[in-house]
C-alpha positions as CSV (number, residue, x, y, z in Angstrom):
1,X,-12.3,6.4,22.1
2,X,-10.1,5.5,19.2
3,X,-10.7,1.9,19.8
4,X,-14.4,1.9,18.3
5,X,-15.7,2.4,14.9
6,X,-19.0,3.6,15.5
7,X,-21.8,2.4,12.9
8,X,-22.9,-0.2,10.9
9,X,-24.4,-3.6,12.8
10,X,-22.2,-4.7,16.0
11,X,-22.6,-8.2,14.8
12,X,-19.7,-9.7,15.9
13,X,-18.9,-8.2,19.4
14,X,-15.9,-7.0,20.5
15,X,-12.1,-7.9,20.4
16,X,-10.0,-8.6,23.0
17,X,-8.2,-5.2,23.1
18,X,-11.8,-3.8,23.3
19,X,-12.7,-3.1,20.0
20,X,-16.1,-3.2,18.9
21,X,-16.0,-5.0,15.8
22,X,-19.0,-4.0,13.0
23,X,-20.3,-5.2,9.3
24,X,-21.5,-2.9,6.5
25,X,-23.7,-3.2,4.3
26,X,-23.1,-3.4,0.2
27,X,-23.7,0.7,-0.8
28,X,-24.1,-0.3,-4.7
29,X,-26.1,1.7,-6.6
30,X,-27.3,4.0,-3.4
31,X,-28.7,7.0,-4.4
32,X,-26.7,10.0,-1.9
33,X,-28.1,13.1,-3.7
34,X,-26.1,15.8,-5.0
35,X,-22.7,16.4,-5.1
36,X,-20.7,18.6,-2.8
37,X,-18.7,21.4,-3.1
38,X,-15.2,20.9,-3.0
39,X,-14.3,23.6,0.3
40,X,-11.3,22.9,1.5
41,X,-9.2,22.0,-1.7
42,X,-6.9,24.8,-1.8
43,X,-6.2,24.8,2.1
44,X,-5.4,20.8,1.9
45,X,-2.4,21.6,-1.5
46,X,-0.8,24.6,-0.1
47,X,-0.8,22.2,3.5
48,X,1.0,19.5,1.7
49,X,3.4,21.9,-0.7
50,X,4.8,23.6,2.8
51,X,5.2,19.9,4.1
52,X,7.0,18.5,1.0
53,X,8.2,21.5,-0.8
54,X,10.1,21.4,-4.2
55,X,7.3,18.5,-5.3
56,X,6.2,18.4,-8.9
57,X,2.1,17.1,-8.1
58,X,0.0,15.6,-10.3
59,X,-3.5,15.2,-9.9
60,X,-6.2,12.8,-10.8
61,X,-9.9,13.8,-11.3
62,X,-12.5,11.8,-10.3
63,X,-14.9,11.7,-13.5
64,X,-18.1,10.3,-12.0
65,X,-18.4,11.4,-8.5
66,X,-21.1,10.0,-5.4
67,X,-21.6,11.9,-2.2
68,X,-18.5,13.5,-2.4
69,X,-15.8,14.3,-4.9
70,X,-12.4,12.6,-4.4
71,X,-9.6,13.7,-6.3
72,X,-5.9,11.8,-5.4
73,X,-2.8,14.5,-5.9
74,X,0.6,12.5,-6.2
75,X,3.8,14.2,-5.4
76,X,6.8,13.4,-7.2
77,X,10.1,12.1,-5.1
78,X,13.5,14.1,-4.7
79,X,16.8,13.7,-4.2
80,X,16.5,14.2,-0.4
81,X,13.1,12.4,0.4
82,X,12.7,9.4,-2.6
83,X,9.7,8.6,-2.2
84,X,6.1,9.6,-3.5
85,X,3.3,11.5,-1.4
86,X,-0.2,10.3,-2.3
87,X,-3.1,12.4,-0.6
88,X,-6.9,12.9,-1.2
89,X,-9.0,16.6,-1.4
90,X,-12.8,16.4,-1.0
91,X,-13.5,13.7,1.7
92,X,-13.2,16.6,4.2
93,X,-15.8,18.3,2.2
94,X,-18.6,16.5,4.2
95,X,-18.5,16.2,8.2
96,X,-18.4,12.3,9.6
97,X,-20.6,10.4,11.7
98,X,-19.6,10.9,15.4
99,X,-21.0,8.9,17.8
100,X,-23.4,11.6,19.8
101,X,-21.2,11.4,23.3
102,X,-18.6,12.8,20.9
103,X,-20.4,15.7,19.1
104,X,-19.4,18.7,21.3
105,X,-15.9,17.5,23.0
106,X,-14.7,15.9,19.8
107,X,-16.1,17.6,16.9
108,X,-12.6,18.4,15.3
109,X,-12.2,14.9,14.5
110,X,-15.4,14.8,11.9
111,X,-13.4,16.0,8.8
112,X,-10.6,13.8,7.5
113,X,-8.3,13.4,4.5
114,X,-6.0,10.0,3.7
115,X,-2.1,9.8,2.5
116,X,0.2,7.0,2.0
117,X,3.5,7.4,0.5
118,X,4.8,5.2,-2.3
119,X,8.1,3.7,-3.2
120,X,10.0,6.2,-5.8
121,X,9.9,3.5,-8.3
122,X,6.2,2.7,-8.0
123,X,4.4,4.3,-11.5
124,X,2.2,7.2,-11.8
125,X,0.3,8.1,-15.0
126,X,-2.5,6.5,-16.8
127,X,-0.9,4.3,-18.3
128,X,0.1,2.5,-15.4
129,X,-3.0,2.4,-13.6
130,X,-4.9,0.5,-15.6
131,X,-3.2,-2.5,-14.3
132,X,-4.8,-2.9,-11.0
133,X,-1.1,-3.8,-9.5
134,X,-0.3,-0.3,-9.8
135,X,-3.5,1.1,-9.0
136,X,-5.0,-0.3,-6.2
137,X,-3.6,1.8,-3.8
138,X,-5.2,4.9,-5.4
139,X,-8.3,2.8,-5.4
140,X,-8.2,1.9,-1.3
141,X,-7.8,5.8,-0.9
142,X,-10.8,6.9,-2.6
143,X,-12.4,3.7,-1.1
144,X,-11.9,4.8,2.2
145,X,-12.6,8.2,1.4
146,X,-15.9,7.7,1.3
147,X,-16.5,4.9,3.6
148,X,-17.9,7.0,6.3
149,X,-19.9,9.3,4.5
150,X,-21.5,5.9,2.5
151,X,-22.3,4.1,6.0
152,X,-23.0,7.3,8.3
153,X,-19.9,6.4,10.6
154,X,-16.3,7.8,11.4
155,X,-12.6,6.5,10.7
156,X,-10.0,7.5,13.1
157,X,-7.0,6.8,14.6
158,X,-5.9,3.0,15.6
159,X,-9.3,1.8,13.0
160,X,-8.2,-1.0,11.2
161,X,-10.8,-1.9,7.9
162,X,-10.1,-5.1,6.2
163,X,-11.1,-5.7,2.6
164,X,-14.2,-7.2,3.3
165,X,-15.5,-10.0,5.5
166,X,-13.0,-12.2,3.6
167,X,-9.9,-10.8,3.4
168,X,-9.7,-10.2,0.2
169,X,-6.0,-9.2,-1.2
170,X,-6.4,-6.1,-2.5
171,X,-4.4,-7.5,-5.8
172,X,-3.0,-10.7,-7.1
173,X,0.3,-9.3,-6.7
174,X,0.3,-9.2,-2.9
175,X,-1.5,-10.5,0.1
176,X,-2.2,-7.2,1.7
177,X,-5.7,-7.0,2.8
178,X,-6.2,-4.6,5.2
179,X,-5.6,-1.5,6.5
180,X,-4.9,0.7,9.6
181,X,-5.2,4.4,10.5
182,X,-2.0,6.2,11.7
183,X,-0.8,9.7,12.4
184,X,2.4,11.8,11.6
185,X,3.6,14.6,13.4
186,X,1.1,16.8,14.0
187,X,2.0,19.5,11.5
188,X,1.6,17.3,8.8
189,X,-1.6,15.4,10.1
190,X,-3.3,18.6,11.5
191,X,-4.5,21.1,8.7
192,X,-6.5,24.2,10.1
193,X,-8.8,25.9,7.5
194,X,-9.3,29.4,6.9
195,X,-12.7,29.3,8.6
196,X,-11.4,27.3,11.3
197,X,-12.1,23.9,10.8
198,X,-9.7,21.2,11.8
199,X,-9.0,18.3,9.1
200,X,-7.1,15.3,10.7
201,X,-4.5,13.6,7.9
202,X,-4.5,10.1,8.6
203,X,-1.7,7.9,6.9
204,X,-2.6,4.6,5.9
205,X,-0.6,1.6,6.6
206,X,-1.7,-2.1,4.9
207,X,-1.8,-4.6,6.6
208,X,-1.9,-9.0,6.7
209,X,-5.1,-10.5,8.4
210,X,-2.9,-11.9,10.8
211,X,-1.2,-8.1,11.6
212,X,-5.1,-7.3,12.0
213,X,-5.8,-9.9,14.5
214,X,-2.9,-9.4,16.1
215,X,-4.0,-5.6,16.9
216,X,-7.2,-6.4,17.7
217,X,-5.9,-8.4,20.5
218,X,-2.7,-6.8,21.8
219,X,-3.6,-2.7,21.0
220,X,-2.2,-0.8,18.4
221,X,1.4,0.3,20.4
222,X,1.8,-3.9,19.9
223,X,1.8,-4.0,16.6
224,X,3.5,-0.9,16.0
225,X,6.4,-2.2,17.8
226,X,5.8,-5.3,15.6
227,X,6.2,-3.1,12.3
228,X,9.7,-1.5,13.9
229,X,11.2,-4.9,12.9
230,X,10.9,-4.3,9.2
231,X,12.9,-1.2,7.8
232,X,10.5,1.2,6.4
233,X,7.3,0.0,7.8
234,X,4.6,2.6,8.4
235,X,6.2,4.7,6.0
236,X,5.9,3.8,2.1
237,X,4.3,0.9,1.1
238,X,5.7,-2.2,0.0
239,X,3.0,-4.8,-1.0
240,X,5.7,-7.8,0.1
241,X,7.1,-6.7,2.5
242,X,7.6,-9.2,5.5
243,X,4.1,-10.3,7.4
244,X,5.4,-9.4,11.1
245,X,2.8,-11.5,12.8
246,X,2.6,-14.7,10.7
């Protein structure tokens, strides 16, 4: 099941690994209606304090909001983990898209939130991001955010997005330009909500077209095995780090 994402127009058929490959369409200046509440914002922090405890976090508030309200919380490094944790509140405020076969057996997959950790030495303020070096990565995460409540679909694990039909870089200073869906251990990826509800964490790892392709052809263990061969990959980005399938 993890190797479809459902929605949009299956215009270009399907990979070799059996992925059914779709296109979107432009969402500028769509009119979604009101706002949502944000439900699950308090569940989602104290979930990440327990996982990375003895974090100073900062958080930045989305001004102007559509759909949903996506606010990205970065938590500082320590001496024992250097490195930052970068996670989203508020795209598990709406449910996503499933496919209908997968309404009642898989319903705890239709909430989701995003992470991706950052080197120690990557900058975090305002300052900082409005170079679009330092803040694209905030901007993928609130991209994706509401990518599937924009085009009535799902993202899961194993889906791999790239930035658009060209492969964009997402910045001048690297030639990332995609990503993939991945999962920790389960009690950092798995929240469970006062009320119940399951949210699915899903790290995001970027990606080269040709890491993309590769996927698409061999499965997503493949190029996993392919990342191994880099020190640190899948865990905090590094936007030059080697391409392992050039």
């Amino acid at each position: 099941m993890f190797k479809k994402i459902f929605g949009g127009k299956n215009d270009k058929g399907k990979s070799r690994d059996g992925t059914d490959i779709y296109t979107y369409e432009s969402t500028e200046n769509r009119n979604y209606g009101d706002i949502t509440k944000m439900l699950y914002v308090e569940g989602i922090i104290a979930h990440f304090d327990k996982m990375f405890p003895g974090r100073v976090t900062n958080v930045f508030h989305e001004i102007i909001s559509d759909i949903v309200h996506i606010d990205v919380y970065c938590m500082e490094p320590t001496d024992e983990e250097p490195f930052r944790v970068v996670y989203t509140t508020g795209m598990s405020d709406l449910p996503m898209t499933l496919p209908s076969e997968f309404e009642k057996e898989f319903s705890h997959l239709k909430r989701a939130e995003l992470m991706v950790f950052l080197p120690k030495t990557w900058p975090i303020d305002s300052k900082a991001f409005k170079n679009e070096r330092y803040y694209w990565p905030i901007r993928l995460l609130k991209q994706l955010a509401k990518f599937p409540h924009q085009n009535n679909t799902w993202l899961g694990y194993g889906h791999t997005i790239p930035n658009s039909d060209e492969y964009d870089p997402y910045d001048k200073s690297t030639e990332l330009n995609g990503v993939i869906l991945s999962m920790l251990k389960e009690e950092i990826s798995l929240i469970k909500a006062k009320d119940g509800t399951f949210i699915n964490v899903y790290n995001i790892i970027p990606l080269y077209k040709e890491e993309m392709d590769y996927k698409l052809e061999n499965g997503m263990d493949a190029l996993f095995e392919k990342l191994l061969e880099v020190e640190g990959s899948g865990f905090w980005l590094d936007e030059s780090r080697r391409n392992v399938c050039k």
